[in-house]
N, C-alpha and C positions, 0 to 999 in steps of 0.2 A: 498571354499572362500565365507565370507561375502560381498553383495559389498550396501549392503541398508546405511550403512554408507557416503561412497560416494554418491549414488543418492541422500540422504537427502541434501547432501552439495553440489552439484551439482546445484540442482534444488532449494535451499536456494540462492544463487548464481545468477541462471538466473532472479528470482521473484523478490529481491534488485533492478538488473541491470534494469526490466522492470518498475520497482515503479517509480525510480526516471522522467524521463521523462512526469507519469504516474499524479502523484504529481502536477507540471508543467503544463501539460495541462490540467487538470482539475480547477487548479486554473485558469489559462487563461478566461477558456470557462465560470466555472462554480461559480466562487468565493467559500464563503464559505460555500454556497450550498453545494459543494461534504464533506463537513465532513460529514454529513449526511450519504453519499455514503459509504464514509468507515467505517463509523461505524455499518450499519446495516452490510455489507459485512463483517468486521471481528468478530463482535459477532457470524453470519452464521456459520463461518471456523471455529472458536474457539469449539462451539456447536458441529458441524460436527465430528471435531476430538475427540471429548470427546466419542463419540458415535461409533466412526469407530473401527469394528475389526482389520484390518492390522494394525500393526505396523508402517510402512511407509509411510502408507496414510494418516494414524494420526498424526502423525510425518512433512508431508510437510502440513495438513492443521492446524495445529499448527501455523508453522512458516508464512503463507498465512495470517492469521487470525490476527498475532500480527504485523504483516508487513501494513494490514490493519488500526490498529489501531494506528501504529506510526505515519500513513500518513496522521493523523489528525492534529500530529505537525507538522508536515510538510509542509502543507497548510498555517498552523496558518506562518511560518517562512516566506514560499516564497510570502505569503502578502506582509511582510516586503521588502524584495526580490526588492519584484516589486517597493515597495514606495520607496525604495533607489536608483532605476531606475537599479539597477543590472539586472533585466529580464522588457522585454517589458511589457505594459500596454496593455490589449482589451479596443482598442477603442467605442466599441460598450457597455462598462458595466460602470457604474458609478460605483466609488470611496467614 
């Protein structure tokens, strides 16, 4: 039995579930400071898996990498987010 199929989507699965939170409080903390963040982070993964022998390592730092990189939109979104008063505001960061 093959089961790298599964773990791929497994563990595709948990990294989503982690992001979204992930997204969120970094915009809190960090505004738009953490694009920065994810973008060197998924260029990293992206690079990494390009270069990984296994198949399945390559394969979840693939999906880590481009996960990273959507969380750029993401950011850019939950700005919005925030100005619509849908997610709280840090008090402590200008606007």
């Amino acid at each position: 039995m093959n089961f790298e199929g599964i773990i791929i989507g497994i563990v595709t699965f948990v990294i989503i579930g982690i992001f979204h939170p992930l997204v969120v409080k970094s915009e809190y903390y960090l505004g738009r400071a953490s694009i920065w963040v994810f973008l060197i982070s998924g260029v990293v993964c992206v690079a990494l898996s390009l270069i990984s022998a296994n198949f399945t390592i390559s394969a979840l730092l693939g999906v880590l990498g481009f996960t990273c990189l959507w969380s750029i939109k993401e950011v850019i979104d939950q700005e919005k987010r925030v100005k619509e008063g849908r997610y709280p505001k840090n008090p402590r960061r200008k606007y």
